[in-house]
TORKOLPA-832055 format. One record per residue (C-alpha): x, y, z. Coordinates in steps of 0.1 Angstrom, whole numbers, plus 5000, padded with zeros to 4 digits. Example, Ala and Ser with C-alpha at 12.3 -4.5 7.8 and 13.67 -1.06 7.14 Angstrom:
# residues 2
512349555078
513749895071
This chain:
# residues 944
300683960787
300084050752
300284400748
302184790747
300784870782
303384600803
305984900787
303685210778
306885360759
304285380733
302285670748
304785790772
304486160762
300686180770
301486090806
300886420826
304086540845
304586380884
305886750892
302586950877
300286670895
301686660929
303187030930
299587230916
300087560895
302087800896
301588070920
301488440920
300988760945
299588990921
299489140885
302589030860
302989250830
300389300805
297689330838
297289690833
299189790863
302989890861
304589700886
306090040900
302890200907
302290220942
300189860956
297489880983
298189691019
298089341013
297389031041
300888891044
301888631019
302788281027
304988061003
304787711000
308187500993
308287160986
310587031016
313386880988
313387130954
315787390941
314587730951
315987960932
315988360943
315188600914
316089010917
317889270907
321589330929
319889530961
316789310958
317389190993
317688800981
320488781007
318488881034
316088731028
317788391022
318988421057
315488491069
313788151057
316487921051
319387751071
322187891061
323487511052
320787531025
321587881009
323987880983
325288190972
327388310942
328588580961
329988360982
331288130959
332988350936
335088450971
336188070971
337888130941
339088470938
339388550975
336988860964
333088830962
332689110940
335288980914
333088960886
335588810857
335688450886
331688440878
332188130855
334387920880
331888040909
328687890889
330787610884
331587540923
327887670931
325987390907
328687140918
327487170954
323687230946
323686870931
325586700958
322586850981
320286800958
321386370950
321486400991
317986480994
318786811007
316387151002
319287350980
318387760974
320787960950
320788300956
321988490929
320188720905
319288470883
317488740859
318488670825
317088310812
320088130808
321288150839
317987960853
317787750826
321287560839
319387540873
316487430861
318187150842
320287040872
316987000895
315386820868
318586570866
317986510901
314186480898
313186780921
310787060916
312287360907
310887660925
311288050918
311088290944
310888660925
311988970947
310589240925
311589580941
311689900926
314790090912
315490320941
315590090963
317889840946
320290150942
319790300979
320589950994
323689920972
325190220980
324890171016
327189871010
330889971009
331389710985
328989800963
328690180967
330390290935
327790020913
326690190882
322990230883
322990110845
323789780863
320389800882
318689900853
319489630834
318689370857
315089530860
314589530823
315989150820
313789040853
310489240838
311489040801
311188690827
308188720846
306188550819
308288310813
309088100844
306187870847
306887800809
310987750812
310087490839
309187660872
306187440893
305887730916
306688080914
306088300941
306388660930
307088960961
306389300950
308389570975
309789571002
306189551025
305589201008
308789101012
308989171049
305589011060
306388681035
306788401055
308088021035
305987751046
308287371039
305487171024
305186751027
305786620990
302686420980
304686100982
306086151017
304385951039
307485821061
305485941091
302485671083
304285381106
301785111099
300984841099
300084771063
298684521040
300184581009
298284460978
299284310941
297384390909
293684320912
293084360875
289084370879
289184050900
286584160929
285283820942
289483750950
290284060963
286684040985
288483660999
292283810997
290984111028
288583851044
291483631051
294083951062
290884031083
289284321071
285284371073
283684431046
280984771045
278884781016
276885061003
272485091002
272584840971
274784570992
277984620970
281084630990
282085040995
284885031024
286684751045
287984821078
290484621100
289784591134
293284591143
293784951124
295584781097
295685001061
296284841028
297784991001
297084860966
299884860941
297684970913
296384780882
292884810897
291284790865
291084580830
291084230816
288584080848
284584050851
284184350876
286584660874
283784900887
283484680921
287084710927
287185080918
283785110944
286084940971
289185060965
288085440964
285885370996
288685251013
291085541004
288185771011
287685681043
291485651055
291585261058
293685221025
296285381003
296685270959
299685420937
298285420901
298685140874
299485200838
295885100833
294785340861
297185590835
295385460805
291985470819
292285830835
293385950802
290085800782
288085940810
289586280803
288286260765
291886180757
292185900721
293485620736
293185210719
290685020736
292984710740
294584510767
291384500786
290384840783
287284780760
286284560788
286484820815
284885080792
281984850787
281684730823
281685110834
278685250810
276685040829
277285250861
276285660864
277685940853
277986040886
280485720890
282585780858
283186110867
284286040905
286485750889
288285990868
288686240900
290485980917
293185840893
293786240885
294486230925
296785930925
300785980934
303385750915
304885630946
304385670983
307685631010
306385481043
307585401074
309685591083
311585551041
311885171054
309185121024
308485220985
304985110971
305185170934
303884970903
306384890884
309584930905
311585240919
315385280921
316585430953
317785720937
313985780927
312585720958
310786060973
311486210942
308886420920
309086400883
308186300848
310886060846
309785910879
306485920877
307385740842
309185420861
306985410884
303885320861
305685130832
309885040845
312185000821
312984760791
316184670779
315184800742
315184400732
311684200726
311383830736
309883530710
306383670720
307484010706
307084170741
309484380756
312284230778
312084420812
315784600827
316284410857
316384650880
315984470914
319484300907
321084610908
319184750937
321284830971
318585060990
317785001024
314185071017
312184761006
309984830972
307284670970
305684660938
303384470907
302684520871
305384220860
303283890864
305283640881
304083240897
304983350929
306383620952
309883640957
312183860977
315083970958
317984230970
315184390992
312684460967
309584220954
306784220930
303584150942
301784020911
300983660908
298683670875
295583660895
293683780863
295783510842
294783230866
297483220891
296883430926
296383730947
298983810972
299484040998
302484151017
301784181057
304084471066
306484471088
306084121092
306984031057
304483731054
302883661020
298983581019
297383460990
294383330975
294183150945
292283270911
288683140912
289183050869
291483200840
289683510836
291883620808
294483440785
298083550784
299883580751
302683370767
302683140798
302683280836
306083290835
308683450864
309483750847
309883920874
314083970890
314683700912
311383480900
311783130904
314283040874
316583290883
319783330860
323283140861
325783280883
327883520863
331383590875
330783960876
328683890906
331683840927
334683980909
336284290922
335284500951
331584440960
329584550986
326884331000
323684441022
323184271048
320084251071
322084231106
324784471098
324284681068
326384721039
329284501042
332784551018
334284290999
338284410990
338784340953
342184100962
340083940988
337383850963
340583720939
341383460966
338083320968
337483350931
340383130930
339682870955
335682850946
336982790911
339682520923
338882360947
335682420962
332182180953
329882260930
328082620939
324882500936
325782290964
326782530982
323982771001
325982871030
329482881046
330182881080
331983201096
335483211116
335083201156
336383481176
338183351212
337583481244
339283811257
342983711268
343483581305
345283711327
345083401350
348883221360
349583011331
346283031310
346383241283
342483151278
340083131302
336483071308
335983371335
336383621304
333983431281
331383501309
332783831319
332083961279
329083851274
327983991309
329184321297
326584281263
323984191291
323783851285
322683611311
322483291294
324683131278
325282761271
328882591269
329182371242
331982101243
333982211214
335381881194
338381781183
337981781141
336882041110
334082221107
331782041082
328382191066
325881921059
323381951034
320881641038
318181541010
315681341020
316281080992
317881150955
314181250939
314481520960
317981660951
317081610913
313681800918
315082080936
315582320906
312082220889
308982340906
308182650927
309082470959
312882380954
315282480977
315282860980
314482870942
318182760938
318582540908
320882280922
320582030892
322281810909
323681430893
321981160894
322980930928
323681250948
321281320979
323381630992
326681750999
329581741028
332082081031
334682231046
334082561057
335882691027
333582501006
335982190998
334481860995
335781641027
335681311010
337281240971
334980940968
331381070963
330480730976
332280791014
329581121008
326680961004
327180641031
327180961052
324481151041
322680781043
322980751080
321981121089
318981081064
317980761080
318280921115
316481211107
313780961094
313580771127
313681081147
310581191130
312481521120
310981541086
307581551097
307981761124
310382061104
307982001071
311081951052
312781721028
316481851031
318281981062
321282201062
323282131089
326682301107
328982031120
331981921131
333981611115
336081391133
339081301135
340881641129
343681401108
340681321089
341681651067
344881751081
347481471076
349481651057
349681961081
350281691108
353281481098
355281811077
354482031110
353481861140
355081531138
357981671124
358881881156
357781581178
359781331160
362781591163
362281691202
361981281204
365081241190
367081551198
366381571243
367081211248
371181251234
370681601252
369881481289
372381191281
374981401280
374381631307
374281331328
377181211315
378681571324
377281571361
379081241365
382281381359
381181671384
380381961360
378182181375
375282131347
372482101371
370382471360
371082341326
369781981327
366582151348
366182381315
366582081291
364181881314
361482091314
361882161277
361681781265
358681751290
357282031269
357781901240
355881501248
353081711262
353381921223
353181521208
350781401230
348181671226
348481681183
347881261192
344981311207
343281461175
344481161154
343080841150
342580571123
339580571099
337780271079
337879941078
341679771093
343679561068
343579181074
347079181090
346579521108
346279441144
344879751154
341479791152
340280151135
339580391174
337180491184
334780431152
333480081141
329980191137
327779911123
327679981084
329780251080
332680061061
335080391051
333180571078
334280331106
336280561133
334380861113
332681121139
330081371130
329181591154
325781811146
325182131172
322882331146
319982291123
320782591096
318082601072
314982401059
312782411030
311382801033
312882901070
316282961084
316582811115
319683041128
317183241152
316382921171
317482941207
320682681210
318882451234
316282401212
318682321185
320382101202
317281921219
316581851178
319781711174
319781481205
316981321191
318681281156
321781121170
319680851197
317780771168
321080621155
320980331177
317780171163
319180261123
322480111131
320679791147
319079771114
321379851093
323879561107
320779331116
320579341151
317879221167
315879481194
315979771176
320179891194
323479821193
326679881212
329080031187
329580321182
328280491152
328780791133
327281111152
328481191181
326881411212
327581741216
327981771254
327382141271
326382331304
324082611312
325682911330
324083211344
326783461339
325583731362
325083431391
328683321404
328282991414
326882921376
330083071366
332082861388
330482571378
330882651345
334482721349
335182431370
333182241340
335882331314
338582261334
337381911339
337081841299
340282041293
341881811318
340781501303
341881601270
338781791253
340182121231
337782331249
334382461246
332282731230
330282971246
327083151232
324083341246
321183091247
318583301226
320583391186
320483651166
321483901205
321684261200
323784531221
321484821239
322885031209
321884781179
325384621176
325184221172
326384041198
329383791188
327083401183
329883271201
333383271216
336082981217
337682901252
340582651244
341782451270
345482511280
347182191266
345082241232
346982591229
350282411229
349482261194
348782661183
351082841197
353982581203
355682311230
356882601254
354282881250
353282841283
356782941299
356083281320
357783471293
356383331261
352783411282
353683751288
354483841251
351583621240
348683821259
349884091239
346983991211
345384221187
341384081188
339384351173
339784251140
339183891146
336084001162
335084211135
335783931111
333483681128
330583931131
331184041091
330983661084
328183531108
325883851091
326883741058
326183361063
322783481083
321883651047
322883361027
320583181044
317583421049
317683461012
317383081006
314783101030
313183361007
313383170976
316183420963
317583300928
321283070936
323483410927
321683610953
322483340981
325783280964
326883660965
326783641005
328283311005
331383440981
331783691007
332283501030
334983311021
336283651005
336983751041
338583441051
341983571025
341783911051
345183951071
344383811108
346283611129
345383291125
346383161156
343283331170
């Protein structure tokens, strides 16, 4: 782009007004002074007089005290939109006639008026708003909230004013100078109101027009909320007909052309509409045949356009306007005196007819040009109008000398998505719910189109350069490609993070201080980091004889959310690990070059590193980046034989896990914890029992104690002999150790041996998040991945025909099906746990079948719930939790906000990776990632 339009800051002031275009002229019901008739005189019958209101503007109410505004206020308007100054002067003088509390009144009335007003709310102020200052203040406050300020005059005669007052008891002893002089100062206005700002005034002359009047609520121009869909939405075209004629062939529109064979109208069979972004014109060979289909379209109902700034530009030649043929324009100009007058002049008509911005969908969508902040959206102004054709620039210019563009769309928060051009960029990218369209189709690069509410991109590439930039097709555009390095005001203090699955989410400012300091510490390298797992919510407590968890309520809860499937999934015995598996180095060190790299985030990873292996608090499971790779090696090799690369059209898989043995990361917590209270009930019962037996011998009656201290010591191996079960030797046994490293030994694994990796779900590949995949397809993926191990591991050791019997590194995750509204499922599942509980296994997990399950009122469904098996529990909750009285205090539990933590977290995680899915630049990904582990510093039980 080489030129003043990409801003327009340079003719900013010739752009008409978005009020005067999409509000009309003022209005009037008769004669204003200076008509030749006196306003007193008596009028003839008129038809009765309707008064069109935009349905979000200021109205303000204009007359004399005794006017009737009140009345008439109460007539036309909720009495939630009526603001009165009566009223408010009562609120703070306890006395509405109290004229010396006027000034704190207007103060409390204005206050509220732009609270309504910032709401989107219709606001009317009646008052009597007859000398010029007073509306000048409300003029002023509706143009700060970009709405049309509209006056509503009630111009009644003296004696009436004065006859209405006095039947008031309030107001009977007014002064009729007081009347008088609002007449004189109304009379000295009527003139004026269009010029101090007014886009409509409706003037009522008596009381006979004021009693047949009736307010008509009028659709803004821009308000389309009620068009549903579904719609193509359209990038800047720039005179490119031949692309955009391919770009609606392959969204399946039919082309109509006109008596000369030119194409006039496209129609979709399916009842599709497109709406065009704008930047119809200039710069390629054949701006009249886009105008010809474009208008056809628009004309005939099958398409919708917001104007360009060369739409702007072009409109205001067309009007006779001076204007610098550049930027394409002398192009356009030339192309369109070879077509009739008859064409310039309907061309002209329908720019003139174009609104800035249209909501859609019910406000779910913003079509603009250039952008729209939500507190624009719906809005009707200058200013808006303004950002809509050109944005904004941070006042700085770039080595070209072109204006750098205020990055908007990494501020933006709406829930509406704006969809938008004018900013050329190589590709379209989501970013915080808001993309731009334009792909330099002129410039060489592509048209695209957004297929709403799908959200899939089509594109066709340019057919040549058809005009040369001034710098390279660059991502300009917030969240292009290249993105911008994370910044530590991205994450520091409280946040609040929208989330597709539940909304806005809130990050405390102390919780975002303990992550700040463990990402900074401890955790890998962010741009290794896409996505962090959330915490798991148990089952509702049991209230079985000496379970505290049990699977009957697993089933029972998710029953309740009307879920019939679920699958029970063996829940083993190590740390949750997040895999992130490259299909071989050159991929990891291309990843932040290219359109194509991982979600657009620029890992930029070392050289020798294929991936990465975390903890779900984002700490690196191995010190020795070489343990990490050997283990990234095997997946990669398995995921080769398994044919997963081909099949998922990926080179890198991210991957939630599980890492075995738990001791693997938890040694320390182990001996200072665990093995301390085993090595002291080992040591402690054995004296204990000794000497109770030593007691009984001498005939003490010790019996009710020794049963106590019995039961106790029993509790305490069973504490020892569960923690041992989670423990095991890893990597290769010293040459005097006579124990060989259990249960590992894979073939190859050296450091690895006795290492267990257990993969239940495929997270993410290049350009999809796999999270909405049912869990039985997942894990059919997965089974594949770990047989294929057999045949790598034969290779990798040399053994002949293709298997071998040693174990290797992953490890199956073993499950169930259960029907939970079918009892004998539920049996079967139940009896299913107890049979891995009883042979040691911590437990399982439970989750409905099909992801991403939503309550009948919208509510996500929890992904999954943790059953633990009883003996695990005695490792959480201690050796002799399961006495009757421990149990009893124990099923006192406090779950809601562990359940509201795990849903929080799985949203957020479910963002992270739907915006590396969407090629979102690494801070965007990394803003939902921080949060998660922000929550995990939030004050929960964490025996739960």
């Amino acid at each position: 782009m080489t030129d003043d339009d990409r801003t327009g800051y340079g003719e900013k002031n010739e752009h008409p007004h978005e009020d005067q275009q999409e509000s009309g002229s003022a209005q009037d019901s008769g004669p204003r002074q200076g008509s030749g008739e006196p306003p007193s005189q008596p009028r003839p019958e008129r038809a009765p007089r309707t008064l069109a209101v935009p349905d979000l503007s200021l109205v303000v109410l204009i007359g004399a005290t005794g006017s009737g505004k009140s009345t008439f206020a109460a007539r036309h308007f909720r009495p939630t939109e009526v603001l009165s100054s009566d009223f408010c002067r009562g609120l703070v003088s306890d006395d509405e006639n109290d004229q010396s509390a006027s000034g704190d009144a207007f103060d409390v009335l204005h206050f509220i008026a732009g609270k309504r007003l910032a709401a989107g709310r219709l606001t009317v102020v009646d008052a009597t708003n007859v000398q010029s200052e007073a509306r000048t203040q409300l003029v002023r406050l509706a143009r700060e909230h970009d709405v049309l300020p509209v006056a509503i005059v009630l111009d009644m005669p003296e004696q009436v004013c004065a006859a209405r007052n006095a039947a008031r008891a309030d107001r009977a002893g007014l002064p009729r100078r007081v009347i008088q002089r609002h007449q004189r100062e109304l009379r000295r206005s009527l003139r004026h109101l269009e010029r101090e700002g007014f886009r409509k005034v409706h003037i009522l002359r008596g009381p006979e027009e004021v009693e047949s009047a009736e307010v008509v609520t009028e659709r803004r121009f821009n308000d389309l909320r009620h068009l549903t869909g579904p719609f193509d939405i359209i990038g800047d075209v720039h005179g490119c007909r031949s692309e955009l004629e391919t770009l609606l062939g392959r969204l399946g529109y039919a082309l109509v052309r006109d008596a000369l064979g030119r194409p006039a109208d496209a129609v979709h069979p399916g009842g599709r509409t497109a709406v065009f972004v704008g930047d119809l014109v200039d710069r390629g060979p054949d701006s009249p045949g886009v105008l010809r289909l474009v208008m056809g379209m628009v004309g005939a109902g099958h398409a919708l356009c917001v104007p360009g700034n060369h739409e702007n530009k072009l409109g205001r030649y067309l009007k006779g306007s001076k204007v610098q043929h550049t930027h394409g324009l002398a192009e356009t100009v030339e192309q369109l005196e070879k077509e009739d007058a008859a064409f310039r002049t309907e061309v002209g008509e329908f720019i003139r007819g174009l609104v800035s911005h249209y909501v859609l969908d019910g406000g779910g969508l913003v079509v603009c040009h250039a952008g729209l902040p939500e507190k624009y959206h719906g809005r009707t102004s200058g200013r808006v109008r303004s950002f809509a054709l050109y944005g904004d620039t941070t006042g700085e210019t770039d080595e070209f000398g072109l204006p750098v563009r205020y990055p908007w769309a990494e501020d933006y928060r709406g829930r509406a998505a704006v969809v938008y051009g004018h900013t050329p960029t190589p590709r379209a990218n989501w970013l915080n719910n808001t993309l731009c369209l334009d792909t330099g189709c002129v410039f060489g690069g592509a048209m695209t189109a957004l297929r709403w509410p799908e959200r899939e991109l089509v594109d066709v590439p340019a057919e040549r350069v058809w005009y040369e930039p001034t710098k390279p097709l660059a991502s300009e555009a917030p969240g292009g490609a290249d993105g911008r390095p994370l910044d530590l005001n991205d994450v520091a203090g409280r946040r609040i993070v929208e989330t597709r699955y539940m909304g806005r989410l809130a990050v405390k400012e102390e919780n975002a201080a303990a992550a700040l300091e463990v990402m900074s510490r401890f955790a890998i390298d962010p741009r290794l980091l896409p996505y962090l797992p959330p915490t798991m919510a148990p089952c509702a407590t049991s209230s079985e004889e000496g379970y505290l968890e049990h699977p009957a309520e697993a089933f029972a809860g998710y029953r309740a959310d009307g879920v019939r499937e679920v699958v029970c999934e063996e829940k083993h015995m190590g740390s949750r690990a997040v895999a992130l598996v490259c299909r071989d180095e050159t991929v990891a060190g291309e990843l932040p070059h290219g359109p194509e790299g991982m979600g657009g985030i620029p890992i930029g990873v070392p050289k020798g590193v294929s991936g990465a292996l975390y903890t779900r608090t984002g700490r690196p499971f191995f010190d020795d980046p070489e343990v990490t790779e050997r283990l990234l090696r095997r997946v990669r090799d398995c995921a080769e034989e398994a044919g997963l690369w081909d099949e998922l059209e990926t080179d890198w898989l991210l991957l939630d896990a599980e890492l075995m043995p738990w001791s693997l990361k938890a040694t320390g917590l182990l001996r200072k914890q665990y093995a301390a209270v085993g090595a002291a009930s080992g040591a402690a019962f054995p004296g204990v029992l000794g000497a109770l037996d030593a007691a009984a011998a001498r005939g003490v009656e010790v019996a009710p104690l020794r049963g106590r201290q019995q039961d106790r010591a029993a509790d305490a191996a069973a504490f020892t002999e569960a923690y041992r079960r989670y423990c095991w030797r890893v990597g290769a046994p010293a040459a005097d150790d006579e124990e060989p490293p259990e249960p590992g030994g894979g073939a190859g694994l050296g450091e690895l041996d006795g290492v267990r990796l257990a993969p239940f779900q495929i997270l993410a590949v290049r350009g999809r998040s796999l999270a909405g995949l049912a869990h039985t397809e997942q894990l059919a993926l997965l089974d594949r991945l770990i047989a294929a191990e057999g045949a790598v591991a034969a290779r990798d050791s040399g053994t002949a025909g293709g298997a071998t019997d040693l174990p290797g590194l992953l490890a199956t995750t073993r499950r169930i099906l259960v029907d939970t509204g079918d009892e004998t499922s539920v049996a079967a599942g139940i009896a299913w746990w107890q049979e891995l509980t009883a042979a040691g296994g911590e437990g399982m997990v439970v989750k409905p079948v099909q992801a991403l399950i939503r309550q009948a009122d919208g509510r996500l469904v929890q992904p999954g719930v943790k059953c633990r098996g009883r003996e695990y529990l005695r490792i959480i909750y201690g050796p002799e939790y399961t006495r009757p009285e421990n149990l009893r205090r124990l099923r006192v539990r406090h779950l809601g906000h562990k359940r509201s933590l795990a849903l929080r977290e799985y949203a957020l995680g479910l963002e992270a990776l739907d915006r590396m899915a969407d090629g979102e630049p690494l801070w965007r990904v990394h803003e939902a990632v921080f949060a998660v582990l922000a929550l995990e510093s939030e004050p929960v039980d964490p025996r739960l």
